[in-house]
Backbone as JSON Lines, residues from 0, in Angstrom:
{"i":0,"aa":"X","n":[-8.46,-9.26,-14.16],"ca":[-7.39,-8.83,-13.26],"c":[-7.86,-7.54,-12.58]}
{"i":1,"aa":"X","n":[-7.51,-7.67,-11.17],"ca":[-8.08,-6.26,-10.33],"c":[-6.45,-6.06,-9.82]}
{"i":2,"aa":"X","n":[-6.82,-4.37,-10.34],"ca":[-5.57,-3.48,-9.29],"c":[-6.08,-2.66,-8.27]}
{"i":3,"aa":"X","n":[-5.23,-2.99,-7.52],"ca":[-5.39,-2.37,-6.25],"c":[-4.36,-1.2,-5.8]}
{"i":4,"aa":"X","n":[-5.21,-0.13,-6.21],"ca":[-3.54,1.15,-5.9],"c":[-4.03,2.1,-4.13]}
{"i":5,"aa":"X","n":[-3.34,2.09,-3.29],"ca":[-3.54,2.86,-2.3],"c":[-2.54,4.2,-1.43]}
{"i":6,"aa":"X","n":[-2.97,4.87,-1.98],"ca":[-1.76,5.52,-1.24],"c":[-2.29,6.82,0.05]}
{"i":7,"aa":"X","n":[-0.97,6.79,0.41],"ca":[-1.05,7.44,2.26],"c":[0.13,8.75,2.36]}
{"i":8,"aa":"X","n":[-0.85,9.61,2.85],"ca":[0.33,10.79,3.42],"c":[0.22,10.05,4.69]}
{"i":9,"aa":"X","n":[1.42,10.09,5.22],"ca":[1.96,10.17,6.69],"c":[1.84,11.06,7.28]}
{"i":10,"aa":"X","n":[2.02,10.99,8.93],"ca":[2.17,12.16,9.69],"c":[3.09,12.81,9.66]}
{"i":11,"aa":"X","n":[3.24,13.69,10.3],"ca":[4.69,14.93,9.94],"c":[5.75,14.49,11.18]}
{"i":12,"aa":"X","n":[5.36,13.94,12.08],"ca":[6.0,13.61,13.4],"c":[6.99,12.47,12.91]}
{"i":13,"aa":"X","n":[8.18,12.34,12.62],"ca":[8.99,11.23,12.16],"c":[8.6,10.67,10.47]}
{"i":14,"aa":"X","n":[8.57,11.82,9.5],"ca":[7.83,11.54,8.37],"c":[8.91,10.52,7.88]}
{"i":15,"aa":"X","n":[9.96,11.04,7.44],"ca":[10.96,10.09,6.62],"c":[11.7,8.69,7.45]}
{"i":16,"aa":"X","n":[11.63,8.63,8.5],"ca":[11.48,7.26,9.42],"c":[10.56,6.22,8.92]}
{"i":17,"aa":"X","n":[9.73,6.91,9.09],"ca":[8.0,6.18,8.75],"c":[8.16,5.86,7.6]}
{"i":18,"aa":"X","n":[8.59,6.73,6.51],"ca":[8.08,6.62,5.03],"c":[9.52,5.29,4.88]}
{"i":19,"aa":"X","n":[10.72,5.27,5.43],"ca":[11.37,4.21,5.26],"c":[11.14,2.88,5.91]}
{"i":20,"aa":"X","n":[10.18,2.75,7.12],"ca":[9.51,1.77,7.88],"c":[8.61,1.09,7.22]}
{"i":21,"aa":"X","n":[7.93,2.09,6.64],"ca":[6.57,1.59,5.67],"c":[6.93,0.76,4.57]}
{"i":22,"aa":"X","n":[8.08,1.19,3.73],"ca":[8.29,0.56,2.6],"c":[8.96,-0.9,2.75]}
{"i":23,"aa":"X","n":[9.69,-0.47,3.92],"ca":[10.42,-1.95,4.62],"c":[9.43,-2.79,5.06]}
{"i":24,"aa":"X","n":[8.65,-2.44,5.57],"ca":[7.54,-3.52,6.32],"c":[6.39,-3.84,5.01]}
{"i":25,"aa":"X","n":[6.37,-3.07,4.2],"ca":[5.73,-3.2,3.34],"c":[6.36,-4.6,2.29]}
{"i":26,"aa":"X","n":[7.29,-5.12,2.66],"ca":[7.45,-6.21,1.62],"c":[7.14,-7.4,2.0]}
{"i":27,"aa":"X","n":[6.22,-7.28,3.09],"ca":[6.15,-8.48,3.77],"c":[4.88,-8.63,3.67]}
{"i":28,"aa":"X","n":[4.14,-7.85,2.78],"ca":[3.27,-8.26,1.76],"c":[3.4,-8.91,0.46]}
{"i":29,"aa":"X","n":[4.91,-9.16,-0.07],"ca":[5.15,-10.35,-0.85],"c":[5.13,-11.58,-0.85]}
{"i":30,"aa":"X","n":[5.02,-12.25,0.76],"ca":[4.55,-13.64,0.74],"c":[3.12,-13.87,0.5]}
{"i":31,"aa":"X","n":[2.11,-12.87,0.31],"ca":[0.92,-12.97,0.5],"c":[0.41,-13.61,-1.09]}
{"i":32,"aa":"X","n":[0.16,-15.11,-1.1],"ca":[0.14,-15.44,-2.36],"c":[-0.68,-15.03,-3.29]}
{"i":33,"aa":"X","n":[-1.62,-14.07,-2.81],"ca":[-2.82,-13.98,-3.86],"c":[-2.33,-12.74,-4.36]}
{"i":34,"aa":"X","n":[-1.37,-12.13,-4.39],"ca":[-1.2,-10.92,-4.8],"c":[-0.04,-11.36,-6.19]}
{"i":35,"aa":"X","n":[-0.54,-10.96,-7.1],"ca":[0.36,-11.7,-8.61],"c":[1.61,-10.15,-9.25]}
{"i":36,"aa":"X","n":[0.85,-9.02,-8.9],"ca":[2.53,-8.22,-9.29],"c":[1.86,-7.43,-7.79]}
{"i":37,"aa":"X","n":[3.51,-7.14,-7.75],"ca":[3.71,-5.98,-6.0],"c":[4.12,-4.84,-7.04]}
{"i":38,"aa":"X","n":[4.03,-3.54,-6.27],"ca":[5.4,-2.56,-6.1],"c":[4.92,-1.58,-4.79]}
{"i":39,"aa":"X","n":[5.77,-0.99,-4.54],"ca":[5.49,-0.2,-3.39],"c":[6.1,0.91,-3.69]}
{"i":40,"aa":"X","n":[6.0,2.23,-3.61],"ca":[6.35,3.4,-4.24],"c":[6.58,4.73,-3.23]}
{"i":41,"aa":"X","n":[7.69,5.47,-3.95],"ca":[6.95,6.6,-2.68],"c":[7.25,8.48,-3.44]}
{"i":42,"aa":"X","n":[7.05,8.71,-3.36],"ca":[6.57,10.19,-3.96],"c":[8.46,10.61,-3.6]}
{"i":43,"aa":"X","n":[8.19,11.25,-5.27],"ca":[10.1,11.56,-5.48],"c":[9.26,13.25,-4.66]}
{"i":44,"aa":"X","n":[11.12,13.3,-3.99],"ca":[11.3,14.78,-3.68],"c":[11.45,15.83,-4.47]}
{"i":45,"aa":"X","n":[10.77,17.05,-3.93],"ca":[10.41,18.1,-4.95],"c":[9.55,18.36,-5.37]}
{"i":46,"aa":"X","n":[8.38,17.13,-5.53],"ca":[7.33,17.34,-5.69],"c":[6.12,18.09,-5.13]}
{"i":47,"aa":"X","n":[5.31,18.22,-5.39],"ca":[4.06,19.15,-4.47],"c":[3.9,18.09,-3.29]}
{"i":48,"aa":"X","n":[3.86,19.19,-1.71],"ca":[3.23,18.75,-0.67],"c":[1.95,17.85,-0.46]}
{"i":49,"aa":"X","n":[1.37,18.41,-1.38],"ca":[-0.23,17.87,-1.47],"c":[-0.4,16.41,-1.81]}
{"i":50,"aa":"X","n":[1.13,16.23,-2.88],"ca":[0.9,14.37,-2.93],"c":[1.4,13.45,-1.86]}
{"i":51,"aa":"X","n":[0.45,12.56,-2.35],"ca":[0.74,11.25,-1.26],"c":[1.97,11.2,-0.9]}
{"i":52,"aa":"X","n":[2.62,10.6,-0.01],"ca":[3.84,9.83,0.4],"c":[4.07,8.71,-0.15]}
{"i":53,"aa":"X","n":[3.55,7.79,-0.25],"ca":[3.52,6.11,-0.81],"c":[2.5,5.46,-0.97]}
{"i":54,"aa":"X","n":[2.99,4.79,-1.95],"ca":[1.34,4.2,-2.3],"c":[1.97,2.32,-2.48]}
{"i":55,"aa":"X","n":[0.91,1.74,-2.32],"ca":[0.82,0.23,-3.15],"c":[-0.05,-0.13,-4.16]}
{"i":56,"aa":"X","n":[0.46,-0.78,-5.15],"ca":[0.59,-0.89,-6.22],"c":[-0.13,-2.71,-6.47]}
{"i":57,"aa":"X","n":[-1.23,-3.37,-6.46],"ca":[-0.59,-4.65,-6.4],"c":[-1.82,-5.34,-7.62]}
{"i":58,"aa":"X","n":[-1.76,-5.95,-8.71],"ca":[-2.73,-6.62,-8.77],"c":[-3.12,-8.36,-8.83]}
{"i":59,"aa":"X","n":[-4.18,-8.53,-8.57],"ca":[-5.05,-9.71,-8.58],"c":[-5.64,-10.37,-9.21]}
{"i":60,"aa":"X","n":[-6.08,-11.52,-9.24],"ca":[-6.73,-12.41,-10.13],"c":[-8.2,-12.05,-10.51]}
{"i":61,"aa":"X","n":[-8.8,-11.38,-9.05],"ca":[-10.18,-11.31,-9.1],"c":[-10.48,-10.67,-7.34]}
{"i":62,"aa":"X","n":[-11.18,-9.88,-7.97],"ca":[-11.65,-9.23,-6.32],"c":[-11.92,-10.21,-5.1]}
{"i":63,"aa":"X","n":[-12.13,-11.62,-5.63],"ca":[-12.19,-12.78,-4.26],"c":[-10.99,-12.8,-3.94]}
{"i":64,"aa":"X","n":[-9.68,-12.77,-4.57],"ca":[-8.17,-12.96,-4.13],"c":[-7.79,-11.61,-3.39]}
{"i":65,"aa":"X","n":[-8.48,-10.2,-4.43],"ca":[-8.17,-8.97,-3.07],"c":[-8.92,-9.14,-1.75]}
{"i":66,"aa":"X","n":[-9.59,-10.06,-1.9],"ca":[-10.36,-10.22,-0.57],"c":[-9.33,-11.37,0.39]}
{"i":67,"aa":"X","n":[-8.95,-12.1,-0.34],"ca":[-8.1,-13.01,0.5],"c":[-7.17,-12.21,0.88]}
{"i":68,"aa":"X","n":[-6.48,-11.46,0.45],"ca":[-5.55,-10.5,0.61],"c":[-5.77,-9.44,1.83]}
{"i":69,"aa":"X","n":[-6.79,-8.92,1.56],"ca":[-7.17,-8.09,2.73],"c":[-7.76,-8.68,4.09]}
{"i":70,"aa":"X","n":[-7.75,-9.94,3.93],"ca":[-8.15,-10.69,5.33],"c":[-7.01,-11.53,6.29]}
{"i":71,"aa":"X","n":[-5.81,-11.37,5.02],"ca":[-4.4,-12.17,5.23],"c":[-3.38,-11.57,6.96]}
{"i":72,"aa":"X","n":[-3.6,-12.69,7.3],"ca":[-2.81,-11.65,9.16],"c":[-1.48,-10.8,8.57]}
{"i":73,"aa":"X","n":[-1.16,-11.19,7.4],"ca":[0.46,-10.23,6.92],"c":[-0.24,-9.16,6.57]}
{"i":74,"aa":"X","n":[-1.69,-9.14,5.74],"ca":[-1.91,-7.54,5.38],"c":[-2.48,-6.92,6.55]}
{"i":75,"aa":"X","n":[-3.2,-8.14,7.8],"ca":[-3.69,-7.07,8.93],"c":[-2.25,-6.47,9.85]}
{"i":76,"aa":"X","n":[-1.51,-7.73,10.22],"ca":[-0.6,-6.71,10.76],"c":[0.36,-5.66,9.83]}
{"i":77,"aa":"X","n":[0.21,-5.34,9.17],"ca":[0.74,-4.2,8.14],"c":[-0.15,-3.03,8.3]}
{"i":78,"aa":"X","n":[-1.32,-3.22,8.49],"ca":[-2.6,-2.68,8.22],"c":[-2.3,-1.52,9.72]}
{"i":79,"aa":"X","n":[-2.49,-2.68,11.1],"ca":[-1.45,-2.35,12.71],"c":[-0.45,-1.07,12.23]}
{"i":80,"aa":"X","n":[0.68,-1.34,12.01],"ca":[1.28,-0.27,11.55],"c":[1.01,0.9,11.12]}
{"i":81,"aa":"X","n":[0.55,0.54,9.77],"ca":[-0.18,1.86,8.9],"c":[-0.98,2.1,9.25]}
{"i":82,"aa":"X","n":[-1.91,2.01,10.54],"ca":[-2.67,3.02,11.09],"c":[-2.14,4.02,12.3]}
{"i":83,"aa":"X","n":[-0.97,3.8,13.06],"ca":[-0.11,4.1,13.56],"c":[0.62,5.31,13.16]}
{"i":84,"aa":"X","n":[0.94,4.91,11.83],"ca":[1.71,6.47,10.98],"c":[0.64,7.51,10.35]}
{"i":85,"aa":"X","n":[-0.27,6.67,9.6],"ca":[-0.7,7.28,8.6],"c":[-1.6,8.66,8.86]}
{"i":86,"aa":"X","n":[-1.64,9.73,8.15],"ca":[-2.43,10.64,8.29],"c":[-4.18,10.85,7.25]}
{"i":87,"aa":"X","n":[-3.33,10.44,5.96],"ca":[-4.43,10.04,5.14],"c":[-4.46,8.75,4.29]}
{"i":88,"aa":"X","n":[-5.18,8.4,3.19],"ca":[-5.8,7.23,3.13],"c":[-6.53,7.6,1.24]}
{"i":89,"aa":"X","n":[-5.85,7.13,0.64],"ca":[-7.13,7.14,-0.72],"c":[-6.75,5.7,-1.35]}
{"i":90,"aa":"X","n":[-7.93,5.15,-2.01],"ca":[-7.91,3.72,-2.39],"c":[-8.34,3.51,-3.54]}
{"i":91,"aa":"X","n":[-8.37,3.03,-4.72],"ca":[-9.13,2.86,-5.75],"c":[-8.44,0.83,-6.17]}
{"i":92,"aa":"X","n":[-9.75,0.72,-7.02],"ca":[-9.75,-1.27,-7.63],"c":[-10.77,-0.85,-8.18]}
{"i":93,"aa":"X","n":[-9.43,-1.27,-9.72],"ca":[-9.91,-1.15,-10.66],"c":[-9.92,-2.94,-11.57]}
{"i":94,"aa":"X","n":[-10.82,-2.81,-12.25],"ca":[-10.94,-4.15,-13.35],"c":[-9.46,-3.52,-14.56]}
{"i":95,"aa":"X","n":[-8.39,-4.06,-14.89],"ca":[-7.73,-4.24,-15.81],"c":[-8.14,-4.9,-17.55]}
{"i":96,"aa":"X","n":[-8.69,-4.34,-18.13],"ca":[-9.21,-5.07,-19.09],"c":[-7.92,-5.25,-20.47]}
{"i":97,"aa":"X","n":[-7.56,-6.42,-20.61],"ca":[-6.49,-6.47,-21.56],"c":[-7.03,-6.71,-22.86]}
């Protein structure tokens, strides 16, 4: 099993718009069948500036299914969007070993 965690500060220009756009448009990465658990998250208030805004959460069968995933027109046009808002970008996929 591969997880896939990514998360994004937004821009400051319409931050909490965005950060509620993102999460909304963001579920429309649940039809995407190769993805076996979702969540989509977003940084509680109060916290330090320095953390992300939201992240996704999702894992996979096997890095060929995050690959189906990342080639899926629902994750590119999502992808459209979130390059639109986003300011930054960190990614990590990891192997889950049970």
């Amino acid at each position: 099993m591969i997880r896939h965690i990514c998360m994004f500060t937004l821009k400051e220009e319409n931050k909490e718009n965005n950060i509620v756009e993102f999460m909304q448009r963001a579920e429309s990465l649940k039809a995407i069948e190769a993805v076996k658990r979702f969540e989509v998250v977003r940084n509680v208030k109060g916290t330090p500036d320095s953390n992300y805004d939201v992240a996704l959460i999702f894992d996979f069968e096997s890095v060929e299914t995050l690959d189906e995933y990342q080639k899926s027109p629902i994750h590119l046009r999502f992808g459209e969007f979130v390059g639109t808002v986003r300011e930054q970008r960190a990614c990590i996929d990891y192997e889950i070993i049970e």
